[in-house]
Each structure stands twice: as structure tokens, then as C-alpha cells.
DSSP file (Angstrom, degrees, kcal/mol; ACC not computed):
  #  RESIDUE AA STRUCTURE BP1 BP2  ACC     N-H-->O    O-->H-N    N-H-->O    O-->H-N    TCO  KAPPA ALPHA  PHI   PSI    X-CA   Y-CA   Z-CA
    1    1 A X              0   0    0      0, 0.0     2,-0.1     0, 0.0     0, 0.0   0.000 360.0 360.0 360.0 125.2  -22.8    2.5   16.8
    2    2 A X        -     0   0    0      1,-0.1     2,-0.4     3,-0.0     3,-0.1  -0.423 360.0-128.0 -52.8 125.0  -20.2    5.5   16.1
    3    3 A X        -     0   0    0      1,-0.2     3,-0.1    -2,-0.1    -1,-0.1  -0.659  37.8 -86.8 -91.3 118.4  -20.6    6.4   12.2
    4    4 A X        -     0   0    0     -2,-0.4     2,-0.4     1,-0.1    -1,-0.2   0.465  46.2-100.2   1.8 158.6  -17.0    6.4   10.1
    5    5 A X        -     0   0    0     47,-0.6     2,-0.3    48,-0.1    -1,-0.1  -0.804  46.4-100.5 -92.5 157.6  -15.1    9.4   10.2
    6    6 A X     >  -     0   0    0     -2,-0.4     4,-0.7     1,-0.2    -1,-0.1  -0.405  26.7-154.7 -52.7 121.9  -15.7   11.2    6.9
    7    7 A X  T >4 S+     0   0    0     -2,-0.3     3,-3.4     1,-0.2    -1,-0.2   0.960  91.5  73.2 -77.3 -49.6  -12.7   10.4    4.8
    8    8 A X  T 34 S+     0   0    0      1,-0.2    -1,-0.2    -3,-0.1     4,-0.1   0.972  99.4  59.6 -34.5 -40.0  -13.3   13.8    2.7
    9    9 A X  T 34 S+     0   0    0      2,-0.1    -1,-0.2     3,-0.0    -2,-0.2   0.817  73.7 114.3 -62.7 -21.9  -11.9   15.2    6.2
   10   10 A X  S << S-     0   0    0     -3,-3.4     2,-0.3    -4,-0.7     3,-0.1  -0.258  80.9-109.3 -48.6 116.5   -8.8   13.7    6.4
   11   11 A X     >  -     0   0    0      1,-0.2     4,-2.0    -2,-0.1     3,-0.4  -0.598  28.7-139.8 -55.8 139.4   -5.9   16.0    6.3
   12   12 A X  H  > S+     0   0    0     -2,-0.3     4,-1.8     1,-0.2     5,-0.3   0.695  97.6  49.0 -87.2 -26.7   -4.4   15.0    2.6
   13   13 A X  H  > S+     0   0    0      2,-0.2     4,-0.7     3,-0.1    -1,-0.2   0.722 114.2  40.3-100.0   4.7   -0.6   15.2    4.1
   14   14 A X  H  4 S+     0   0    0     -3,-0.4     4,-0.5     2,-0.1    -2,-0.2   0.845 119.2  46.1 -55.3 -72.0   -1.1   13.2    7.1
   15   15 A X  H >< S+     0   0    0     -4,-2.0     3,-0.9     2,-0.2     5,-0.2   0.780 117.0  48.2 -49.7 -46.9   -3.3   10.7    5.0
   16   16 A X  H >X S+     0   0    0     -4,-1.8     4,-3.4     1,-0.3     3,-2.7   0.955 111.0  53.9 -13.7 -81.8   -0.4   10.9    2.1
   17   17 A X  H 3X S+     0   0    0     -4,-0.7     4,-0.7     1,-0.4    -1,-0.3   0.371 105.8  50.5 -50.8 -12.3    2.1   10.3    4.7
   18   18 A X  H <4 S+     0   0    0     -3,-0.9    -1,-0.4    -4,-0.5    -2,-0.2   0.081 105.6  47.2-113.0   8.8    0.7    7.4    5.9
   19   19 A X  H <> S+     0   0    0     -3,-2.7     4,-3.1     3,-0.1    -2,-0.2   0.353 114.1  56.2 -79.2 -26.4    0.0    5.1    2.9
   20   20 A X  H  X S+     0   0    0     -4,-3.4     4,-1.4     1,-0.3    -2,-0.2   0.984 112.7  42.2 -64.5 -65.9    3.7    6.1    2.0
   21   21 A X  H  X S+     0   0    0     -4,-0.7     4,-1.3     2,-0.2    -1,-0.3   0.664 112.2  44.9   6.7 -70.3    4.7    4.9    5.1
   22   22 A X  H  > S+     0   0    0      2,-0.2     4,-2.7     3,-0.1     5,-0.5   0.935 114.2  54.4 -80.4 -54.1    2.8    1.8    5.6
   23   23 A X  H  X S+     0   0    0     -4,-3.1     4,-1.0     1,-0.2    -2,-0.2   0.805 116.8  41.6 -46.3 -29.3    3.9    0.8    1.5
   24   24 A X  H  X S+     0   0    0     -4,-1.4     4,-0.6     2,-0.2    -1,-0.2   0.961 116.3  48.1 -68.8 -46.6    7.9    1.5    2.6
   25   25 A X  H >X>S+     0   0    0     -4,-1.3     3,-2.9     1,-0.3     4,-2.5   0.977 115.8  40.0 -64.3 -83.3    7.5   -0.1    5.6
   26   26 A X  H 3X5S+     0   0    0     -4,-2.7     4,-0.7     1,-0.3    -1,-0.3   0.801 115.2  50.2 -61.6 -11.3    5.7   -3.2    4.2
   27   27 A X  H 3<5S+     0   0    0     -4,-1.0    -1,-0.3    -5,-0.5    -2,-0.2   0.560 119.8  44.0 -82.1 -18.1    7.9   -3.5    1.1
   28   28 A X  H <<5S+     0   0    0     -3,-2.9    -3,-0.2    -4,-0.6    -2,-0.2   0.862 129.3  16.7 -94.5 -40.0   10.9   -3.2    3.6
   29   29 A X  H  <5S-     0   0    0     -4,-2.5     4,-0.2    -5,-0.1    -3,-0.1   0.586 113.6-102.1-104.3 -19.3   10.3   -5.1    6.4
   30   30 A X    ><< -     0   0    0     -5,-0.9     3,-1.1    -4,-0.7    -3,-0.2   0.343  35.9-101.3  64.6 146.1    7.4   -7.5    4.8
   31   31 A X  G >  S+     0   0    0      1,-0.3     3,-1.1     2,-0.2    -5,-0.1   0.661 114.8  71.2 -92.8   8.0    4.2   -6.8    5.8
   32   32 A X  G 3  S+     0   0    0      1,-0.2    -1,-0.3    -6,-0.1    -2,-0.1   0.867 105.0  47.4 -84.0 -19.2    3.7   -9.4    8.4
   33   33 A X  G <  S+     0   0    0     -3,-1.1     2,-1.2    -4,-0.2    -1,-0.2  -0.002  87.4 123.9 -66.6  34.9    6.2   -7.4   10.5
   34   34 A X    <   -     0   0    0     -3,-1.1     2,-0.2    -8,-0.1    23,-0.1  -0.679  46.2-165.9-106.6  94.2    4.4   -4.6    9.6
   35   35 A X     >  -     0   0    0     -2,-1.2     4,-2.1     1,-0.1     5,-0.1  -0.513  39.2-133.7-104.5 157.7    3.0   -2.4   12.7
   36   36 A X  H  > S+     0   0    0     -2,-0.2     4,-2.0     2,-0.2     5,-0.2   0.899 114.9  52.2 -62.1 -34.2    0.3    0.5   13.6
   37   37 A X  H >> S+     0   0    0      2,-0.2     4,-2.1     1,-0.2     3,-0.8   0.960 107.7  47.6 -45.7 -84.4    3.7    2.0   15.8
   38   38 A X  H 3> S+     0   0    0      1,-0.3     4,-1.3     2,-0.2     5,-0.3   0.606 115.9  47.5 -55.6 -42.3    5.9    1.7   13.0
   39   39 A X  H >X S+     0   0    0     -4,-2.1     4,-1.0     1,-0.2     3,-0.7   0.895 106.9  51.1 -41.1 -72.8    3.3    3.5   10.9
   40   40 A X  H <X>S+     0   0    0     -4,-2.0     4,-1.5    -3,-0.8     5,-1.2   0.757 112.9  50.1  -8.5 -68.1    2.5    6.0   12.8
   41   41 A X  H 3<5S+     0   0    0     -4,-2.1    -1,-0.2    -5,-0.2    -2,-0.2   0.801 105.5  47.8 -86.9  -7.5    6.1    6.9   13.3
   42   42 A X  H <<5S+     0   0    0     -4,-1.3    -2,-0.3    -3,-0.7    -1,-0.2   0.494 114.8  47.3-106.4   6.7    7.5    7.1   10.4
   43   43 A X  H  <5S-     0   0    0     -4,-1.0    -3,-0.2    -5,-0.3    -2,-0.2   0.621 106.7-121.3-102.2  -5.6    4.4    9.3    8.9
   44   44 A X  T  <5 +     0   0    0     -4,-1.5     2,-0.2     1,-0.3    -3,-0.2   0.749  69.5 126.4  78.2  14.8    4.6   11.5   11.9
   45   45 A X      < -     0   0    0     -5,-1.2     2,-0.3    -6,-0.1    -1,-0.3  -0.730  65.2 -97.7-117.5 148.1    1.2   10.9   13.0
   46   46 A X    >>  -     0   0    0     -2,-0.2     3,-2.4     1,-0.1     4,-1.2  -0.666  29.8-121.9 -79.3 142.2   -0.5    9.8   16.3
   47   47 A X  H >> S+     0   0    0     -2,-0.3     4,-0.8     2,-0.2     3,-0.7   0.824 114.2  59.7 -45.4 -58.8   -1.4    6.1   16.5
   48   48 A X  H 3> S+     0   0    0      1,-0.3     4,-3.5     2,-0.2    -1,-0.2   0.708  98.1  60.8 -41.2 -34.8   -5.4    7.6   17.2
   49   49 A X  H <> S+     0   0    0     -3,-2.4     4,-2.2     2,-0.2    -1,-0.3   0.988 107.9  43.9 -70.7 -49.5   -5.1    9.2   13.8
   50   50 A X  H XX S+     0   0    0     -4,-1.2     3,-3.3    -3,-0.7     4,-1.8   0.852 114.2  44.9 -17.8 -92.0   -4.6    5.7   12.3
   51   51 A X  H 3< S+     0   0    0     -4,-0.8    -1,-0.2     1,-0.2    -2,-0.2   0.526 103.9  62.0 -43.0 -44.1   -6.9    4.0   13.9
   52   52 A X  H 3< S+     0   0    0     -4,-3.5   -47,-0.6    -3,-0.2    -1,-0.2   0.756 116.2  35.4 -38.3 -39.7   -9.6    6.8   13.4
   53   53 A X  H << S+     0   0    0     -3,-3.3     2,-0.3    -4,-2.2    -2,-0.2   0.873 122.8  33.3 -93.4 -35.2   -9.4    6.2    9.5
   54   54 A X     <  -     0   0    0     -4,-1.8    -1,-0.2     1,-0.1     3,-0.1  -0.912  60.5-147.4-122.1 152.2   -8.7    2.4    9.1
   55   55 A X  S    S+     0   0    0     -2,-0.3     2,-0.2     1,-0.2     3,-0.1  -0.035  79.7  17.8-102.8  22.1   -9.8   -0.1   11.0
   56   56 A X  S >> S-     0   0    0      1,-0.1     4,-0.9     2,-0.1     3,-0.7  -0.439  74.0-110.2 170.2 146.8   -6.5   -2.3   10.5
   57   57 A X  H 3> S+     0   0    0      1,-0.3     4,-1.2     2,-0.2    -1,-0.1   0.641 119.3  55.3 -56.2 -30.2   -3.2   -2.2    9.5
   58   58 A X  H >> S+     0   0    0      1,-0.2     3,-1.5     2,-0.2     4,-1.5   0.995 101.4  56.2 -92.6 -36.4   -4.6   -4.4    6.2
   59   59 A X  H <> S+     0   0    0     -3,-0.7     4,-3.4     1,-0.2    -1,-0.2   0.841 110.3  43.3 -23.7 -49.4   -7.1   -2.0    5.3
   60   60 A X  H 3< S+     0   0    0     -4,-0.9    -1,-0.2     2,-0.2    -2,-0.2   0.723 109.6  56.7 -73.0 -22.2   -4.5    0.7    5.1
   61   61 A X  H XX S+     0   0    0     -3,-1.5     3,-5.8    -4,-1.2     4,-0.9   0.944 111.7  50.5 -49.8 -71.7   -1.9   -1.9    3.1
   62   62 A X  H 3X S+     0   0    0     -4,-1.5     4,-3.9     1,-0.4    -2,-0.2   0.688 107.4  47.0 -23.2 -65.1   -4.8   -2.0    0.8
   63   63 A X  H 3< S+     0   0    0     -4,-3.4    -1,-0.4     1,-0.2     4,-0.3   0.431 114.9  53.6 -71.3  17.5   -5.3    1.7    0.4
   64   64 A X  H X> S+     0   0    0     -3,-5.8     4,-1.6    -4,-0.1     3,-1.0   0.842 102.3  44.8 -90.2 -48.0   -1.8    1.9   -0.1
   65   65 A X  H 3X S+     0   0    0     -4,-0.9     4,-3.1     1,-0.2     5,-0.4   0.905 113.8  63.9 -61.1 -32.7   -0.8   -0.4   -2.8
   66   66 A X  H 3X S+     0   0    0     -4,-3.9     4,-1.2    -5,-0.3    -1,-0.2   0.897 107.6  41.4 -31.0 -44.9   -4.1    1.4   -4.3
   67   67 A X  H <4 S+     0   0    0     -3,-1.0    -2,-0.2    -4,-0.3    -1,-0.2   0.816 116.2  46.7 -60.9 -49.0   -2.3    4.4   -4.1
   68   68 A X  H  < S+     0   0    0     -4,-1.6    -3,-0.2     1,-0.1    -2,-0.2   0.948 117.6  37.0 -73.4 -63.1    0.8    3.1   -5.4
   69   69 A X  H >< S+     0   0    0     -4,-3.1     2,-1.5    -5,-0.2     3,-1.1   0.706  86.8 177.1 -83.9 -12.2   -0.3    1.0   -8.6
   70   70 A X  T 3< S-     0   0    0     -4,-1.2    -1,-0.2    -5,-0.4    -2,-0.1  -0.226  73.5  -0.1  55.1 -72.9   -3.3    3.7   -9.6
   71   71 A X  T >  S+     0   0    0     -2,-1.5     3,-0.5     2,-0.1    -1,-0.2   0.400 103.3 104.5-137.6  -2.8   -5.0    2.8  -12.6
   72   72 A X  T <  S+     0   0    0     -3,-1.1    -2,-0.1     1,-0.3    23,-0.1   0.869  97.6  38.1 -81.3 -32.2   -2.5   -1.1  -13.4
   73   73 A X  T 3  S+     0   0    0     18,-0.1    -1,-0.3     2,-0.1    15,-0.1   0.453  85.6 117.1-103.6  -5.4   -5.8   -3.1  -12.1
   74   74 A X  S <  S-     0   0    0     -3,-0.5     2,-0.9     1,-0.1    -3,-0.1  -0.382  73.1-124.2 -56.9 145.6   -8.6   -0.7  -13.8
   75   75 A X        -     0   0    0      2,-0.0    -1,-0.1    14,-0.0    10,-0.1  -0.768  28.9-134.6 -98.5  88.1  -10.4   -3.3  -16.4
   76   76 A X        -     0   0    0     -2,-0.9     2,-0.4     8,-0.3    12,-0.1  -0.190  17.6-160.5 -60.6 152.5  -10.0   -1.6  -19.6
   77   77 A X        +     0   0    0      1,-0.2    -1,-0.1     7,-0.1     4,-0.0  -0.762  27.5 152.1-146.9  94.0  -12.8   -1.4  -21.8
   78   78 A X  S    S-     0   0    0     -2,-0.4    -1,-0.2     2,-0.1    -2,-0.0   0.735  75.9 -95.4 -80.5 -34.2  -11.6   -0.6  -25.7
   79   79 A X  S    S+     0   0    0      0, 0.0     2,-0.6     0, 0.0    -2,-0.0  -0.009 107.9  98.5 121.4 -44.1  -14.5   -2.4  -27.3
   80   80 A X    >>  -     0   0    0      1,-0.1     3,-1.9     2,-0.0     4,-1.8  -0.640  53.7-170.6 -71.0  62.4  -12.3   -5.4  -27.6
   81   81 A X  H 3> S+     0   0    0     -2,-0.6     4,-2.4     1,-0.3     5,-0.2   0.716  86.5  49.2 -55.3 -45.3  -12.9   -8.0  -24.8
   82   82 A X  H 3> S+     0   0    0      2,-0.2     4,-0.9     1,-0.1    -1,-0.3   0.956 116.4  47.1 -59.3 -43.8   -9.4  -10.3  -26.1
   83   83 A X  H X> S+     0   0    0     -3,-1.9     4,-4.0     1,-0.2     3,-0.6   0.978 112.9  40.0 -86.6 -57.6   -7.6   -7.3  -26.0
   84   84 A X  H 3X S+     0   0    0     -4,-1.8     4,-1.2     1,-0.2    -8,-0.3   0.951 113.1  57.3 -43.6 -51.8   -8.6   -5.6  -22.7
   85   85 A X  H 3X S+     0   0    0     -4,-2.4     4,-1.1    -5,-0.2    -1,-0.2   0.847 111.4  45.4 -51.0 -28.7   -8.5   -9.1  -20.8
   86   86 A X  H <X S+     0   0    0     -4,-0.9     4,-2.4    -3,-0.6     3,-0.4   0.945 113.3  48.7-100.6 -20.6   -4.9   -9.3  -22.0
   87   87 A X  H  X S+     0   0    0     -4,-4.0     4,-1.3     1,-0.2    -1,-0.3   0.656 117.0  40.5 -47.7 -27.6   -4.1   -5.9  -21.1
   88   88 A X  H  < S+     0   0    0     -4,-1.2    -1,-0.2     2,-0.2    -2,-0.2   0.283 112.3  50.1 -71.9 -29.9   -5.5   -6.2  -17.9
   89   89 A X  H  X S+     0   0    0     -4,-1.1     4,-2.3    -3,-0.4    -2,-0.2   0.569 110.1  58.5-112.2 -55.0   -4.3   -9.5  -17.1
   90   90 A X  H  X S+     0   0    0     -4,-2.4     4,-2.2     1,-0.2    -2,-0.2   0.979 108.5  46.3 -24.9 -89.6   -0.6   -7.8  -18.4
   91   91 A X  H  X S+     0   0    0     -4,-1.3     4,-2.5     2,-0.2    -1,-0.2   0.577 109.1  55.4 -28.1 -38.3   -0.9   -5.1  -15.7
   92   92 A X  H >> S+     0   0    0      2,-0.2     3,-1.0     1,-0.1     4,-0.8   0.974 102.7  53.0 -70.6 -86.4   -1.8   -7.5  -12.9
   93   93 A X  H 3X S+     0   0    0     -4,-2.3     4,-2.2     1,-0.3     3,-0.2   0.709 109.9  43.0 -61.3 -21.7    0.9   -9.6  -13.2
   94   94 A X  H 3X S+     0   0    0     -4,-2.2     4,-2.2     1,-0.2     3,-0.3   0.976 114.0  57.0 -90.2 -27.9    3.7   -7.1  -13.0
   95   95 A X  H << S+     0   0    0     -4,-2.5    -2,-0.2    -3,-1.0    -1,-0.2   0.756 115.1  39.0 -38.6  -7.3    1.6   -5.4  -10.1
   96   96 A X  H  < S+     0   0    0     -4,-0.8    -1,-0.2    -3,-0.2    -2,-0.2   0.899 112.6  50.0-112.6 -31.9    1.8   -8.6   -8.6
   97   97 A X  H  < S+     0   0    0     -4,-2.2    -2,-0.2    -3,-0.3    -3,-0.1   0.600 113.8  64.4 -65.9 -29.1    5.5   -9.4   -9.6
   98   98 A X  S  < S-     0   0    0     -4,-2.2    -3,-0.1    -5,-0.2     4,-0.1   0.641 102.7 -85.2 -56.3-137.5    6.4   -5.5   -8.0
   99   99 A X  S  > S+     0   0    0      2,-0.1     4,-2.3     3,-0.1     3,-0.5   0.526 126.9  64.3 -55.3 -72.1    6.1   -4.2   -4.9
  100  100 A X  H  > S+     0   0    0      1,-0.2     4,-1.5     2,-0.2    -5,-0.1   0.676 102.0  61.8 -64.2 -24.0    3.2   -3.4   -4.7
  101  101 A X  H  4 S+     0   0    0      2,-0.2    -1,-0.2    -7,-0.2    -2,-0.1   0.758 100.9  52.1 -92.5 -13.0    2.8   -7.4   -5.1
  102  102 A X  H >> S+     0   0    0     -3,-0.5     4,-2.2     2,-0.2     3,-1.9   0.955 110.8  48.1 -73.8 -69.0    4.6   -8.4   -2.0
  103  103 A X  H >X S+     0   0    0     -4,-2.3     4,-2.0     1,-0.3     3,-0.9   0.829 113.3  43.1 -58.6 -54.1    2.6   -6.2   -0.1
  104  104 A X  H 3< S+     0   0    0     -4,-1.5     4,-0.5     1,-0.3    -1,-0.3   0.318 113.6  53.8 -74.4   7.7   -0.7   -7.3   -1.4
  105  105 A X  H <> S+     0   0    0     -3,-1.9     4,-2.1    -2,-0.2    -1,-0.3   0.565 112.8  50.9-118.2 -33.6    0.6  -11.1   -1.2
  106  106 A X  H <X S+     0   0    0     -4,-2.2     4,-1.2    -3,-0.9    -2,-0.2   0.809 102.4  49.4 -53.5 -30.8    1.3  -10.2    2.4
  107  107 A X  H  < S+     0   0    0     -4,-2.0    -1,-0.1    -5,-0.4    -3,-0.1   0.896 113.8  49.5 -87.4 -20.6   -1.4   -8.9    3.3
  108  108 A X  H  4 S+     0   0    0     -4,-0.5    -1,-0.2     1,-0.2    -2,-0.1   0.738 111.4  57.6 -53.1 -36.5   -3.7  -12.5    1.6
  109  109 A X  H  <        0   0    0     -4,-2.1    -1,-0.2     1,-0.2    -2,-0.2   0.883 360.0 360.0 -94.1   5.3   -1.5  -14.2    3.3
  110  110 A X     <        0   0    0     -4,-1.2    -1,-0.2    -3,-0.1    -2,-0.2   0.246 360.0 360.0 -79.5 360.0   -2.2  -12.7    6.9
């Protein structure tokens, strides 16, 4: 069995260009219209390049709303257990009330 490509290999403005991409794309269109094509052309990239890093259009939602929300699902850890949970819990629901929450609601429900 062929072993992953190394992600540290990835050109970083291809790779860029392509979560940006699949996150407009699914946030425009919804992501169950949401294609390797469409990807692919609007990052400027060959369909092979996809497909070489993710193995399916929801792997790459994923790392994109990763991309997008950064640090809003990190479990903060103060000392305070009430206080982090409600911070944490904060953060999630407007990721999930964003953008970033359509696409990731798309991609559960697919």
C-alpha cells in the first residue's frame, strides 16, 4: 500500500489556495454541491493535486474550517474547569452559528 504524501511537502500556496477555495465554495454554494472540479478550479490547481493530499472532498472541508476558525474549538485550560467549559462551549457555538458552521454541518450531514 502507497504511503501518504508527506504533507510538510506540500506547496503552502497551492495548499492555502485550496482550503480557501473549498471554504468559499462550500459557504457559497453549500457544501453538498460542493465538488473536487470546482475546487480545483477556483484554487488553480490540478484535480491530481487534490486528490494526492486529501482523500475526499470532506477531509479537505475539515481542514478548512480548521483553517478558518483556528484556535475557537481549542479547550482552554485556565485552572478553572466552569470557566473554560463555558468559554469553550462560547466559542463553539458561534463557530457553529458562522460559516465555518454551515460547512461543518454540511459536511455531518453528508
Amino acid at each position: 500500500m502507497p504511503q501518504p504524501p508527506n504533507p510538510e511537502l506540500r506547496n503552502a500556496k497551492s495548499h492555502q489556495a485550496i482550503l480557501d477555495a473549498t471554504f468559499d465554495l462550500a459557504v457559497r454554494n453549500g457544501y453538498g454541491k460542493l465538488t473536487i472540479e470546482a475546487i480545483a478550479a477556483q484554487a488553480g490547481v490540478g484535480k491530481q493535486t487534490i486528490y494526492r493530499w486529501w482523500p475526499s472532498k470532506g477531509a479537505i472541508a475539515l481542514e478548512a474550517i480548521n483553517d478558518h476558525v483556528g484556535s475557537a474549538t481549542d479547550f482552554p485550560d485556565t485552572g478553572d474547569i466552569a470557566a473554560d467549559l463555558t468559554t469553550q462551549i462560547t466559542a463553539l457555538s458561534r463557530m457553529l452559528a458562522s460559516d465555518a458552521g454551515c460547512v461543518y454541518r454540511g459536511v455531518i450531514a453528508e
